[in-house]
Structure formats: structure tokens, C-alpha cells
N, C-alpha and C positions, 0 to 999 in steps of 0.2 A: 629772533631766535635763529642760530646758524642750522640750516639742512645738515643728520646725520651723516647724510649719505656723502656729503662732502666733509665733516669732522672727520679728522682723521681717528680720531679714539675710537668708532666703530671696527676697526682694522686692527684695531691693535689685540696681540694673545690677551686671554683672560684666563686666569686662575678656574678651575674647575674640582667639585670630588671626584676623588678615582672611583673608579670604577671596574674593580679587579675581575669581576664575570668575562666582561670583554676583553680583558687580557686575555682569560683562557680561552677563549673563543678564538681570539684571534691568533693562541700559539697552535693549537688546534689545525687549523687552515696552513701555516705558515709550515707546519710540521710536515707538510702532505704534499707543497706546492707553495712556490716565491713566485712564481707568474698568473697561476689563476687564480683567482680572489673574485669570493659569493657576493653580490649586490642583495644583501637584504635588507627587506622593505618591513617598516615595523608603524602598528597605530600604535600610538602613544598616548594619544588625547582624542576622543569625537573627532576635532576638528585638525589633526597634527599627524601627518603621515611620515615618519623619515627613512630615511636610506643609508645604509653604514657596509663600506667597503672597509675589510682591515688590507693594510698596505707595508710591503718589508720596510727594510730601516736602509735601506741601501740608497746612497747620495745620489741625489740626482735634482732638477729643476724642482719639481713638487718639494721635494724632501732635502735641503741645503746642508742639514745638520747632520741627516743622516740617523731619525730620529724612530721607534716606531711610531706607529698613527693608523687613524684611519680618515677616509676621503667619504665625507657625510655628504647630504642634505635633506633639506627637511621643506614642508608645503603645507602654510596654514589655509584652511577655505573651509567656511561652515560644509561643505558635501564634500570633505576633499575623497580622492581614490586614489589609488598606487600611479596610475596610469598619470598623474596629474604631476608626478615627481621628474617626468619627461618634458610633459605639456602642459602646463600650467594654464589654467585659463586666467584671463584677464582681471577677476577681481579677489586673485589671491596674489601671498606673499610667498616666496620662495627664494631661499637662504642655501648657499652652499657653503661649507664648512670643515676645517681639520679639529682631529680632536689629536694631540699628541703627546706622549709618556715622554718624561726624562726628570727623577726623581717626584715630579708633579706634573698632574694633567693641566693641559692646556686648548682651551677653546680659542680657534681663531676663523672669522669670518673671510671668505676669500671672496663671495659674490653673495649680492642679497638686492631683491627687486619687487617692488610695488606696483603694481600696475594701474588701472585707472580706478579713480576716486579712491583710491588708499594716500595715507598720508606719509611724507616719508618723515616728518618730525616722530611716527612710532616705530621706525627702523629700530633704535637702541631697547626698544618696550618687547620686539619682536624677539631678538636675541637673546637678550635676556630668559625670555621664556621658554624660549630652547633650552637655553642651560638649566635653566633652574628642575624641567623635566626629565632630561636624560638619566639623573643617577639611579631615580625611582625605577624609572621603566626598566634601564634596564640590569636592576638588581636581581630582576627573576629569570635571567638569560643564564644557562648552559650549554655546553658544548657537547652535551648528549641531547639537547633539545631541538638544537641546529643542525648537528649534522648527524646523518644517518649512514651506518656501515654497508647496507643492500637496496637494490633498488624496490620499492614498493609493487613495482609491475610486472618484474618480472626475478626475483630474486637475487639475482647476480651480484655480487661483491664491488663495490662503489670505489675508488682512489682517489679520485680527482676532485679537490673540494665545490668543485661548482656543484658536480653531481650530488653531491652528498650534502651541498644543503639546498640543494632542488628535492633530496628522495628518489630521484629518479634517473636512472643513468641517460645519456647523450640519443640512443638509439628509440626509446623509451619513448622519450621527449617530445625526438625527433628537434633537436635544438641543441648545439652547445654555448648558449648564451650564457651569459655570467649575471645577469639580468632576472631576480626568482619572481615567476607568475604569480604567487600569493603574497601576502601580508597575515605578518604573524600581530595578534591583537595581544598591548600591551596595557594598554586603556584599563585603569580599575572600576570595578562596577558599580 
């Protein structure tokens, strides 16, 4: 049997459901700000932590077509944590990925790795399971759920989407990282 990871059909766009919440979510952000864009981190599954940066449509290296999208990935590990979408430990799998609009959504794998005693013959099993999870999770996302207009600590009126989908303004923080400390649980019970 030929290694996924060397098929090239791993690589290749896949048809996906749209997923119109994250549209608005992501005009949302884009309304407010073309440069800073929220890194949020969402459980999906027990075991499936992902990460969904929405990103303009403006041509460039990432973006050829000049398409919107967003710049994911995602980390499977029976204990996985937010912190693990950075640093993966050794016996999970970890997928980076676009998801991109132009009259149909499009999943495309741009990095995906196995580490030790993982098989890569379930690279295509792994993928798969990403998409198949995304629509659900997140059909229950709003962009009054996301972002918030004042900061939680201290009132003040938020603009910048990073802040506002931290809750928390820059000074607050004391961070202006694009990078959210919590994980929103999407996981059905």
C-alpha cells in the first residue's frame, strides 16, 4: 500500500459543507481589522482541539487566488489541550489546514504529522475526520458569541478584534497576542 503522506491526493482541495456561521464571524473580524485576525481555539471532540484564524482575500503567497479562508489546524491526542496546537507531544497527530469560500467550501491539507508509533497509512482516516467534524461544531458559533464589544475587566469599549475575541482589551491582558488563552468547548454532551 502506497504512504498517504507521499499520495499526493492527500493534498489535494476537498469539497466541504459550508459553513455560513463562520462567514459571519469571519466578516465580523474583517469589518473591524484586515491585519489582526483572533486565533481561536475550539474543542470539537474529547480528543480534537482546533484552531481557526479567519484571513482577508487579498493575493498573496498563502492565498494565490485571492480567495477568503481561513488558516486552521487541528491536534488529535486522547488528553489533547490548547497548548498542544503549539507543541504537540510526540504521540499525537497534528494537521494544518485552509478552509476556503468561492462559490463552494474547500478543505485543503497544507501540513499533517504523525509522530511516533502513529501510522501514516491513517493520515487520509485523520483528515477525513476533521471534515467530517467541522460543520457540526461549528453550526453553533456566532459572532455575538465571539466577540465582545467591552472589555470584561475593566469596561472600556474594545475595536480591535483580537481584543474582542479575548473579552479583554491589550492593557487588561497585559498581552496583545492574537493567540486566545481559553478554548471555547464545542464537544456535544
Amino acid at each position: 500500500m502506497t504512504n498517504p503522506i507521499l499520495d499526493p491526493a492527500i493534498w489535494y482541495p476537498v469539497q466541504i459543507a459550508p459553513m455560513p456561521l463562520l462567514v459571519d464571524l469571519r466578516s465580523a473580524v474583517l469589518i473591524r481589522s484586515t491585519t489582526r485576525m483572533p486565533k481561536w481555539k475550539f474543542r470539537v471532540e474529547p480528543d480534537v482541539v482546533m484552531q481557526i484564524q479567519p484571513r482577508p482575500d487579498t493575493r498573496n503567497k498563502a492565498n494565490p487566488d485571492g480567495l477568503p479562508w481561513f488558516d486552521c489546524q487541528a491536534v488529535i491526542h486522547e488528553d489533547v489541550t490548547g497548548a498542544m496546537l503549539k507543541d504537540p507531544t510526540p504521540d499525537s497527530w497534528k494537521m494544518q489546514f485552509k478552509v476556503t469560500i468561492n462559490n463552494r467550501w474547500f478543505f485543503k491539507v497544507t501540513s499533517i504529522g504523525g509522530y511516533a508509533g502513529l501510522r501514516y497509512d491513517e493520515a487520509l482516516a485523520v483528515r477525513d475526520r476533521v471534515i467530517d467534524l467541522m460543520p457540526d461544531a461549528f453550526a453553533r458559533l456566532h459572532p455575538e458569541m465571539m466577540l465582545k464589544p467591552s472589555c470584561l475587566m475593566c469596561g472600556k469599549a474594545l475595536t480591535d478584534p483580537v481584543s474582542m475575541a479575548r473579552w479583554i482589551g491589550p492593557e487588561c491582558a497585559g498581552t496583545s497576542s492574537a493567540v486566545m488563552p481559553y478554548i471555547f468547548i464545542l464537544e456535544d454532551a
